[in-house]
Structures are given as structure tokens and as C-alpha cells.
C-alpha positions as semicolon CSV with decimal commas, in nm:
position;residue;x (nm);y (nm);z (nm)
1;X;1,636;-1,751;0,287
2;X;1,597;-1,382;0,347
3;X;1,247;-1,281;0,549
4;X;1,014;-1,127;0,335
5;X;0,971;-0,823;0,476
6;X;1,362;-0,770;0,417
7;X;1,325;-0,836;0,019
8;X;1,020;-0,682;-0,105
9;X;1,039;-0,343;-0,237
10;X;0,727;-0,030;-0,270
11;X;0,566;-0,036;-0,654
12;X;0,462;0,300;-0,809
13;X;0,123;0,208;-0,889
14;X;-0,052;0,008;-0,631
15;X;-0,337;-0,097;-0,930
16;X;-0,038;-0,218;-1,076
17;X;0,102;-0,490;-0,869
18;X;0,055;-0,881;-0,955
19;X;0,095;-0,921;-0,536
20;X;-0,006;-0,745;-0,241
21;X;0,134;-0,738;0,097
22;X;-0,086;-0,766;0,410
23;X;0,072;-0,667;0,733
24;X;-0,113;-0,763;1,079
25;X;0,001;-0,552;1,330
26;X;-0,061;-0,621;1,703
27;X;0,032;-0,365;2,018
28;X;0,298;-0,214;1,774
29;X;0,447;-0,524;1,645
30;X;0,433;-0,673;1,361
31;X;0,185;-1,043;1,428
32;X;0,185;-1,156;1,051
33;X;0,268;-1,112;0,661
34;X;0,116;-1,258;0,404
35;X;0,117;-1,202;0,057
36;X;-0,149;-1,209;-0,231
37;X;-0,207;-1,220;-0,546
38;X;-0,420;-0,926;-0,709
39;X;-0,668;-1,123;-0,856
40;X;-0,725;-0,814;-1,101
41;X;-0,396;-0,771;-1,230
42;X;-0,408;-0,741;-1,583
43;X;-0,691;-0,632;-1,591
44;X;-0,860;-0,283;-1,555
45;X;-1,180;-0,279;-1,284
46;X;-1,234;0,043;-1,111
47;X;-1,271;0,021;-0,791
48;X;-1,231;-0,387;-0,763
49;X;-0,879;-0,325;-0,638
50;X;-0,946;-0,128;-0,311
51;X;-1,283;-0,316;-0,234
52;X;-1,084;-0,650;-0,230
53;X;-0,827;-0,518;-0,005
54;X;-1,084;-0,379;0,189
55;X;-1,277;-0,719;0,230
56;X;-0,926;-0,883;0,351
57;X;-0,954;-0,657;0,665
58;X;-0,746;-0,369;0,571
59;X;-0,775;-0,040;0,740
60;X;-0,461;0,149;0,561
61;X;-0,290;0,082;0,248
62;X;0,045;0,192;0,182
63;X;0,173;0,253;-0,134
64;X;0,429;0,437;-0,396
65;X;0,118;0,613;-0,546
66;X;-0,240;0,569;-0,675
67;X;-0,442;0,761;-0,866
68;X;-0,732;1,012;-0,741
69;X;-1,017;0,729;-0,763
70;X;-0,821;0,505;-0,604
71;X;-0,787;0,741;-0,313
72;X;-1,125;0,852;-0,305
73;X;-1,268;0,468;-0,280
74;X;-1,034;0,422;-0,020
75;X;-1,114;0,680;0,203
76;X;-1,508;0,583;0,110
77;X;-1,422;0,240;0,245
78;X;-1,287;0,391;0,552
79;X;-0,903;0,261;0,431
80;X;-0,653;0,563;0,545
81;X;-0,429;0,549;0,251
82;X;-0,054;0,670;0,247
83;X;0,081;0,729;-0,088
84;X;0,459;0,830;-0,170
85;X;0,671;0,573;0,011
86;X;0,985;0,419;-0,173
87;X;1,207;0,102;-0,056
88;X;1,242;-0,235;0,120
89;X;0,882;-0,281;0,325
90;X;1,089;-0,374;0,648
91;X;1,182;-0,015;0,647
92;X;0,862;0,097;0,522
93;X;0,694;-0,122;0,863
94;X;0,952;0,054;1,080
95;X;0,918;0,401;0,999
96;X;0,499;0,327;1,005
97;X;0,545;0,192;1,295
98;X;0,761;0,507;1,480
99;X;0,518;0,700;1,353
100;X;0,775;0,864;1,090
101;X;0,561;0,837;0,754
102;X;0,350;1,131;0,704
103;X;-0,015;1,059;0,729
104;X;-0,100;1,202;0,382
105;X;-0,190;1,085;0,037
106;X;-0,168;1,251;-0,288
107;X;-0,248;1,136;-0,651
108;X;0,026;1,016;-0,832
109;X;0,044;1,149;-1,193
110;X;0,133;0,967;-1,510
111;X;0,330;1,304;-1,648
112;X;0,445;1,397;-1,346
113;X;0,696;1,294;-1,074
114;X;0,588;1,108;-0,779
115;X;0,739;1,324;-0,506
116;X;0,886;1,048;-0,211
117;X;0,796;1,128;0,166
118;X;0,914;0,930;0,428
């Protein structure tokens, strides 16, 4: 059976996602994975999303793209967020990890195409 870091692949809508993917990262390497389930999928709470990541310890999400709410409770919660990314999350972890994802986030836009930085 493959790892899961080497199967799991970047949504475009982090409120989106039935799972979540929390990555513990010790002196650069990765310590543990576990995944989730978004206990709001299906459903539309504003602002339950990034508080419950928040109470699991979180202090940056990752994702394809959120919207400008999303980003703002984030940052409020003192959550860096990186928006953009694309792909398997084991390459995801290793470019975050070299330092190689930009340190940015920008809405994503229903009418408009999520640009990919990584």
C-alpha cells in the first residue's frame, strides 16, 4: 500500500474537502500525518472551517485556493495560509519544506482561474 503522502492530491476549494490533511513537522522533517474528516462538509458555516483547523493546532494551511473570508479568518487566527498549490502532497511537503512555495495567498475566484504557484 502506497504512503499517504504519495497518493493524496491538492483540492481547489479547501471549504470544499470531505478530509483534511494534518502534517506535524519536527526540525524540518516530517513527525506525523493524519487525516480528518471535515466535520462541516456539506454544509455551509462561515468561519467553522478555519476555527476547527485552528483548534487541531495548525499554524499554516495549505491549499489550491480559498476564498477572501477564508483568508481573512485565517490570518485572524494567526494561521499563515498558502493558497495556489496543485499536485501529490509529498511534493507539496517537499517543496514547503525547501522553502520553494511562495509565502503568499490570494482569493480564489469562482469565474476566474486559479493561477498555480509553486
Amino acid at each position: 500500500m502506497k504512503r499517504i503522502v504519495d497518493w493524496i492530491v491538492f483540492s481547489h476549494h479547501f471549504g470544499r474537502c470531505p478530509y483534511y490533511v494534518f502534517v506535524e513537522i519536527e526540525d524540518g522533517k516530517i513527525k506525523n500525518v493524519e487525516v480528518k474528516k471535515n466535520p462541516y462538509f456539506g454544509s455551509h458555516v462561515p468561519g467553522a472551517v478555519p476555527q476547527f483547523i485552528a483548534d487541531e493546532g495548525a499554524n499554516v494551511i495549505i491549499a489550491g485556493g480559498m476564498g477572501p473570508r477564508a483568508l481573512e479568518r485565517f490570518r485572524r487566527l494567526n494561521i499563515q495560509p498558502i493558497t495556489g498549490v496543485t499536485g501529490k502532497l509529498r511534493d507539496v511537503l517537499n517543496d514547503f519544506l525547501a522553502g520553494n512555495l511562495k509565502q503568499a495567498a490570494e482569493p480564489c475566484g469562482e469565474r476566474r482561474e486559479v493561477k498555480y504557484r509553486i
